[in-house]
C-alpha positions in Angstrom: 60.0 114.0 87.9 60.7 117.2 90.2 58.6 115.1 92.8 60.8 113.0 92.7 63.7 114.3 92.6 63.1 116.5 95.8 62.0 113.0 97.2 64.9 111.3 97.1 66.8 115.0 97.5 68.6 114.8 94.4 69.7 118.2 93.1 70.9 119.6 89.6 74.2 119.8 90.8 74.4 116.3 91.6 72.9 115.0 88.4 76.4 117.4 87.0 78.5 116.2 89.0 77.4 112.1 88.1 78.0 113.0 84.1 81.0 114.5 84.9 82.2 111.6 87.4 80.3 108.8 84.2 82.2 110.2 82.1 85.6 110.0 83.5 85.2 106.4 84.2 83.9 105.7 81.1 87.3 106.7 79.8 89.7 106.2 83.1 92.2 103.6 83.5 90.3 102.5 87.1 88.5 100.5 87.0 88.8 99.8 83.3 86.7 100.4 80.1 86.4 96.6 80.8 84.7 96.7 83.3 80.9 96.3 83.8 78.8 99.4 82.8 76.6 99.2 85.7 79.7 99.1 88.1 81.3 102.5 86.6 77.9 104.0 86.8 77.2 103.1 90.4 80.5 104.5 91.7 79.8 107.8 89.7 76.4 108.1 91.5 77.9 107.1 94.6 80.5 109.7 94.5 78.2 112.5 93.4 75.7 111.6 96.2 78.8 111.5 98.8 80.3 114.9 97.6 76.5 116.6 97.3 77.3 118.5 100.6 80.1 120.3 98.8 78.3 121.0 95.8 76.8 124.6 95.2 73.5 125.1 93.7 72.9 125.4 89.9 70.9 127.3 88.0 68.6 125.9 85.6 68.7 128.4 82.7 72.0 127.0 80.7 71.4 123.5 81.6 72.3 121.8 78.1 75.5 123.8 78.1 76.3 122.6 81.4 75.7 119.0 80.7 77.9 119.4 77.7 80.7 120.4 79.6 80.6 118.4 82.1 80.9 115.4 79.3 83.4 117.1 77.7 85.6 118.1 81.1 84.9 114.9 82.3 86.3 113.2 79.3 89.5 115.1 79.4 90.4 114.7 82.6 89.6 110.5 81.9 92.2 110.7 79.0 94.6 112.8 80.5 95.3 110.0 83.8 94.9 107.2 81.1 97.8 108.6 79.0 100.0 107.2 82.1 99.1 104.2 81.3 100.1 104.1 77.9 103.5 105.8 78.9 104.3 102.2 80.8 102.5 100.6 77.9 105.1 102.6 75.6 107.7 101.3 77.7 107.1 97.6 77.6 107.1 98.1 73.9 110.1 99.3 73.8 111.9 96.7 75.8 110.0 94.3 73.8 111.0 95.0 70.8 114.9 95.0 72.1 114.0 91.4 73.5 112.3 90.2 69.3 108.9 90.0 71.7 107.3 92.5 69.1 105.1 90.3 67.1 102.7 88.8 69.7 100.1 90.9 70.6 97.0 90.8 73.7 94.3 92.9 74.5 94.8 95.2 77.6 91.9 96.6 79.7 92.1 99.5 77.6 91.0 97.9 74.6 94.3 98.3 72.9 96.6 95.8 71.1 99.8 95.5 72.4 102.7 93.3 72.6 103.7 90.7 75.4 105.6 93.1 77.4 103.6 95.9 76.6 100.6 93.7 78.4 102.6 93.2 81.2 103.8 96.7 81.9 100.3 97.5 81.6 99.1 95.1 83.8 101.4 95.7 86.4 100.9 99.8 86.2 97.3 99.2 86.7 98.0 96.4 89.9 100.0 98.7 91.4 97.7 101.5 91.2 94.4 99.4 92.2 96.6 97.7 94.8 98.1 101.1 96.4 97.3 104.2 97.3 96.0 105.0 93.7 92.3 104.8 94.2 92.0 107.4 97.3 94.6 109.8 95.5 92.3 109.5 92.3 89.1 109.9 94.7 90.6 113.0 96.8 91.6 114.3 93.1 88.2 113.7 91.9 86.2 115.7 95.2 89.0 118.2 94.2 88.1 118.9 91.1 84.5 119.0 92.0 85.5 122.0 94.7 87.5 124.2 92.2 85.1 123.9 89.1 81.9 123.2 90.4 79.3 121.4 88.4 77.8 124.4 86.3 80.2 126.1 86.1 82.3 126.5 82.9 84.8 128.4 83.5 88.2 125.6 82.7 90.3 127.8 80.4 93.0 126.1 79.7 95.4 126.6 76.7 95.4 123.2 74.8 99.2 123.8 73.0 100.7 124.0 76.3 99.2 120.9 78.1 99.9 119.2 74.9 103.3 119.7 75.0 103.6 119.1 78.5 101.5 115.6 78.7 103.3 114.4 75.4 106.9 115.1 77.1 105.8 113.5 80.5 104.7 110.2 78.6 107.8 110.2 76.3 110.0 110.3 79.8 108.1 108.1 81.8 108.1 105.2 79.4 111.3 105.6 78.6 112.5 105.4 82.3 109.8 102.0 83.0 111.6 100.4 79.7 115.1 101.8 80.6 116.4 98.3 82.4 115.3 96.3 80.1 116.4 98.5 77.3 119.9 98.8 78.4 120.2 95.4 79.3 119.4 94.3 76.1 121.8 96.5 74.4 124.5 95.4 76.5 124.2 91.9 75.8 124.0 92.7 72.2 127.2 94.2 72.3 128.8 90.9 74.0 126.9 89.4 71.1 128.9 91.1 68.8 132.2 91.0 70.3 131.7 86.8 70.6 130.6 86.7 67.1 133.6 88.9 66.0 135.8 86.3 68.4 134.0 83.1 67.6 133.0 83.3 63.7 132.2 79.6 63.7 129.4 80.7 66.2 125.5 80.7 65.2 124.1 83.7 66.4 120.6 83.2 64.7 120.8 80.0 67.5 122.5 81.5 70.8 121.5 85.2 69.7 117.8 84.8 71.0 118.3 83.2 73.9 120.9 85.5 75.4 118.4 88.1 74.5 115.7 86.6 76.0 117.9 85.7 78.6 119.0 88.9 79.7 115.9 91.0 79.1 114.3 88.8 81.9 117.2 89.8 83.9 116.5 93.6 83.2 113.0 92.8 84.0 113.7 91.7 87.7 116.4 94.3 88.1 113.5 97.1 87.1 110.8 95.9 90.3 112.6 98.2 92.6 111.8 101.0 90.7 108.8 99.6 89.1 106.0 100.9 92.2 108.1 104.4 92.6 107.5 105.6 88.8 103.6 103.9 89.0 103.1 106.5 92.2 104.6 109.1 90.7 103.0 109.1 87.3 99.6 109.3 88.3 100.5 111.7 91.6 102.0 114.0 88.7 99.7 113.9 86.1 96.9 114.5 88.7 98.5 117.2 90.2 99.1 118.6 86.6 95.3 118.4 85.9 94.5 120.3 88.6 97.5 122.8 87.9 96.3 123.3 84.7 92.6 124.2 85.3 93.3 126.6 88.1 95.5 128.9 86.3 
């Protein structure tokens, strides 16, 4: 096995630095849990062999420990970019529910059951990412990471109340500002809803109430594209930037 390893010039800190890199895909909302195995584990390898200049020699003595943090680091930093996506996620369930598009449910590339506008929000999030400049942020982020902890080296101290805190009010914020059209559109036309039934009591609201709904929450949904691509960029810019913040303090 050392033959050939030293054959095909592979070293231990590139075998680290392709768990690390397996692992966050295998939890990473690009390309997707749904995608094929063999895909996410080809782009890990082809990272770590691409960033193996950077990468600082190993030593062999704590090995196990190493490979279990890598896993472990590897798997945080997947769940903490993929918790953007469920902030849009939270917010087409919000402005689903306002619409009475709560009881259908789809499967999402993240495995998750959500509602019709939760699907598309998610969809979307991820399109705009993949379509963007999402993938070379999440690669420079990536070669980043690999530069200020190297594989081997376990020394990521980070204290786990206040990143909680912080992640949990950045998701609460951003899916309330990716739902906030539709949301407030909605509302709006509930409250001419009212006013017309107050006016008109002859008037079937279980008939005409849906439709306006409907109606208007499409109207929200156009009115939200403009801002749609501005909060996609900046949730994942932030919460990247707020993974590396927090591992370098």
């Amino acid at each position: 096995m050392d033959t050939l390893f030293q054959r095909a010039e592979i070293t231990v800190a590139m075998v680290l630095a392709f768990i690390r890199l397996g692992a966050f895909f295998f939890v990473a909302p690009f390309p997707g849990v749904r995608a094929p195995g063999v895909a996410r584990i080809v782009l890990a390898g082809g990272m770590a062999w691409a960033f193996s200049a950077r990468l600082q020699p190993v030593a062999e003595s704590e090995l196990i420990a190493c490979i279990i943090f890598e896993v472990v680091f590897g798997l945080a930093m997947g769940f903490s970019v993929q918790l953007v996506v469920h902030a849009f996620s939270l917010g087409g369930e919000a402005a689903g529910t306002q619409m009475g598009l709560g009881t259908p449910s789809y499967a999402t590339p993240l495995e998750s059951s959500v509602t019709v506008l939760g699907s598309l929000y998610t969809m979307t999030a991820l399109a705009v990412f993949a379509l963007g400049d999402g993938p070379s942020l999440m690669f420079a982020f990536l070669a980043r990471m690999l530069e200020v902890i190297p594989p081997g080296v376990m020394t990521a101290a980070v204290d786990g109340q206040a990143v909680t805190i912080e992640a949990g009010r950045e998701l609460l914020s951003l899916g309330l500002r990716a739902g906030a059209p539709v949301v407030s559109a909605v509302f709006a036309a509930q409250i001419v809803l009212a006013i017309i039934a107050r006016a008109v009591p002859n008037l079937n609201m279980l008939v005409e109430g849906p439709t306006l709904t409907i109606g208007t929450g499409v109207v929200g949904l156009i009115a939200s594209v403009q801002t749609f691509r501005p909060l996609v960029d900046e949730g994942f810019s932030d919460r990247l930037e707020d993974i590396a913040r927090w591992v370098t303090l």
